[in-house]
C-alpha positions in Angstrom: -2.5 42.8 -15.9 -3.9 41.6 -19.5 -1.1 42.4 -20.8 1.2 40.5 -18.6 -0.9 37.5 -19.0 -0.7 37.5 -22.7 3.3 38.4 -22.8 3.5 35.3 -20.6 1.4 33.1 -22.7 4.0 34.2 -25.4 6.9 34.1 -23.4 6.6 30.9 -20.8 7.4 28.3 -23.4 11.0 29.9 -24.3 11.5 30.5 -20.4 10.0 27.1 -19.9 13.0 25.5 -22.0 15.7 27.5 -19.6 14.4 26.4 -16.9 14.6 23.5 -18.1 18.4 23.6 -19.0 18.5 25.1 -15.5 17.5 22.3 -13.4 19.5 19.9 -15.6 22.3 21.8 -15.0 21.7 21.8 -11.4 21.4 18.2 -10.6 24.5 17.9 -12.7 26.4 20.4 -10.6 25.0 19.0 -7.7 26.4 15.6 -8.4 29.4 16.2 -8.7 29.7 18.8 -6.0 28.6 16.0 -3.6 31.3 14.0 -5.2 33.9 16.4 -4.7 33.2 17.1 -1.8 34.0 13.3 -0.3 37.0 13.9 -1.6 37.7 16.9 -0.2 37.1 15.0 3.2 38.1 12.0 2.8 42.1 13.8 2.4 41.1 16.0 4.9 40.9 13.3 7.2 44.0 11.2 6.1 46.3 10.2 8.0 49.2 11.6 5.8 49.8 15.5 6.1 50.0 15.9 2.7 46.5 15.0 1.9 45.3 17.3 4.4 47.2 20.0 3.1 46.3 19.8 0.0 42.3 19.3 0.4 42.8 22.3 2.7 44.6 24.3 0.4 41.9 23.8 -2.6 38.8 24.2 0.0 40.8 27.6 1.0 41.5 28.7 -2.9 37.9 28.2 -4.1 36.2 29.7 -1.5 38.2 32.4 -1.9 37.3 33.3 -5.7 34.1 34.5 -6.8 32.1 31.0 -8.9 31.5 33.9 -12.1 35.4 34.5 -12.4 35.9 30.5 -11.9 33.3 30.0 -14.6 35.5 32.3 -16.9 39.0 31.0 -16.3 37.3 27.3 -17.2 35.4 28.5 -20.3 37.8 31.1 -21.8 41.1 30.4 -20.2 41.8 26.5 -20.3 41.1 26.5 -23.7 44.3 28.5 -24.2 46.0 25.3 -22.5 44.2 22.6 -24.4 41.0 21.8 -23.0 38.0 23.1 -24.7 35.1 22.4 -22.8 31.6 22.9 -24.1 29.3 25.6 -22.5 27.2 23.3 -20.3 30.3 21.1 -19.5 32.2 24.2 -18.7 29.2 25.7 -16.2 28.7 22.0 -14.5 32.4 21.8 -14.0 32.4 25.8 -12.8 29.6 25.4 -10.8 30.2 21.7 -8.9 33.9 22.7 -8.2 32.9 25.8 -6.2 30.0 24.3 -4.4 32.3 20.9 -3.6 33.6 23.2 -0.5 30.7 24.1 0.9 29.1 20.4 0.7 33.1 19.4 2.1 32.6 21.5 5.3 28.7 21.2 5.5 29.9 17.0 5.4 32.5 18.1 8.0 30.4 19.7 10.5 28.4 16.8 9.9 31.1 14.6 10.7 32.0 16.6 13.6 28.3 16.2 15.7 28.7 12.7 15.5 28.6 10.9 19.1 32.6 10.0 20.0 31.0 7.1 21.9 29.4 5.8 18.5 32.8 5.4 16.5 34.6 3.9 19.7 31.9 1.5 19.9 32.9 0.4 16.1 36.1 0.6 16.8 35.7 -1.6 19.7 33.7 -3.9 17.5 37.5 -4.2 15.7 36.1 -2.3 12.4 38.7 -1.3 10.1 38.8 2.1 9.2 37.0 1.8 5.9 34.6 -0.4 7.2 34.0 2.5 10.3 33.6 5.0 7.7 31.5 3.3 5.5 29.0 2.0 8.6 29.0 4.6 10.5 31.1 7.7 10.2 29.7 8.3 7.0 26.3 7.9 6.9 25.6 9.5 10.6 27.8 12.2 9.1 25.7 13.0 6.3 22.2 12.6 7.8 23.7 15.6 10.7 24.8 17.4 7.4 21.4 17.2 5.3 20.2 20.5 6.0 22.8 22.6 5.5 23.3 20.3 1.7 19.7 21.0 1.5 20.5 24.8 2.2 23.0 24.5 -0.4 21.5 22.7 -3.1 18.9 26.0 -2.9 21.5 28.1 -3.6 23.1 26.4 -6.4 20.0 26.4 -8.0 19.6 30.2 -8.0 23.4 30.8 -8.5 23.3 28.7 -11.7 21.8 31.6 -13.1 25.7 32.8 -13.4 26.0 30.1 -16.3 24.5 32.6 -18.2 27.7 34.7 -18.8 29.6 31.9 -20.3 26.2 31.8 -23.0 24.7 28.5 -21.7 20.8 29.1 -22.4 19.6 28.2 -19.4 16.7 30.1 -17.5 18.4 33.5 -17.2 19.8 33.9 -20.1 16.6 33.0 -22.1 15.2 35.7 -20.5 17.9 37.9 -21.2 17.3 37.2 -25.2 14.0 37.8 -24.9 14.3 41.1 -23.3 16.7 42.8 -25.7 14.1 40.8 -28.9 10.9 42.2 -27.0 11.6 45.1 -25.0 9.6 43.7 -22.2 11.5 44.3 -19.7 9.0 44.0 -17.1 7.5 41.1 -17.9 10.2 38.9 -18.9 12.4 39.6 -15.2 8.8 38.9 -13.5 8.4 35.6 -15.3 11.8 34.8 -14.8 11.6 35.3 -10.8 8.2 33.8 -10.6 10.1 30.3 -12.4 13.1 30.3 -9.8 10.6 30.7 -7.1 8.4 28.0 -8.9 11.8 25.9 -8.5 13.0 26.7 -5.5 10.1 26.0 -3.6 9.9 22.5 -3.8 13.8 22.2 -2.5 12.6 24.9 0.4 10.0 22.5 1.6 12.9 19.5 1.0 15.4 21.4 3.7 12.7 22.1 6.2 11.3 18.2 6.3 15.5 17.1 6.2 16.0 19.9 9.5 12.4 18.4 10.8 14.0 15.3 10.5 17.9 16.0 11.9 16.1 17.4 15.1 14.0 14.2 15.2 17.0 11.8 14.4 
């Protein structure tokens, strides 16, 4: 036990700094998966086939690829075509684009558990349809759909530990270094678990008020 506690009195401030880099790159990712995924549901719900086929078509595509093989083809591969992204660019980009689906269909569902009667009402009230969506589709949408974006904001946060194959030093991949340097095996993975936990706790306790709350609501 001692000599865990001084390998992580050694260790922690290097770990420290990935996690760090990881919950930056989180939020980023986050952002612009939530982003993305209005998009994605906004042409879903067009009025012009197209749209929809096209937002299903790219919900249906990235699903359907594992986020690690994503990460590559945007870090290795589109610089062959001309865009050169750097590391952390490259994982928010990765990471965001396959997590815009799942926000677009936990928005969807959300979308979908809306009272009928509510939009007729605005509809009756003679709302336009961006005015409908703005006051009410919308924002009773996404307060049915904060758990399950709560859900999935926990599990970005633990797959951004992926990022570390494309080199970005974020919590994982610090610890990685500091394996092969130290040979600590042990104690490095333990630190490094006991740091996600440390981080994911928080947004565990986040989902359960936001489901407290959706039952309330």
């Amino acid at each position: 036990m001692s000599e865990f506690l001084n390998d992580a009195v050694q260790f922690l401030p290097v770990l420290l700094a990935g996690l760090a880099v990881t919950l930056q790159l989180t939020a980023c990712a986050l952002a612009l998966s939530l982003a993305l995924a209005l998009v994605w549901v906004a042409l879903g719900r067009a009025r012009f086939a197209p749209w929809r086929w096209i937002a299903g078509t790219i919900i249906t595509v990235v699903r359907g690829i594992p986020i690690i093989v994503q990460l590559f083809f945007i870090y290795f591969v589109l610089p062959d075509w001309g865009l050169d992204l750097p590391p952390f660019a490259a994982g928010v980009v990765g990471l965001g684009l396959a997590y815009s689906v799942y926000q677009a269909e936990n928005i969807r569902g959300g979308i979908a558990a809306i009272d009928r009667g509510l939009i007729e009402a605005g509809e009756a009230l003679g709302m336009g349809r961006i005015v409908l969506w703005r006051r009410v589709i919308l924002p009773l949408g996404l307060r049915h759909a904060l758990p399950a974006m709560g859900n999935s904001m926990v599990m970005l946060l633990k797959d951004s530990s992926i990022a570390s194959t494309i080199t970005i030093a974020e919590l994982t991949r610090a610890g990685q270094l500091l394996a092969i340097s130290t040979f600590k095996n042990g104690s490095v993975y333990a630190l490094i678990a006991l740091l996600y936990l440390a981080a994911s706790l928080p947004l565990a306790a986040l989902v359960r008020g936001l489901e407290r709350r959706g039952r309330m609501a």
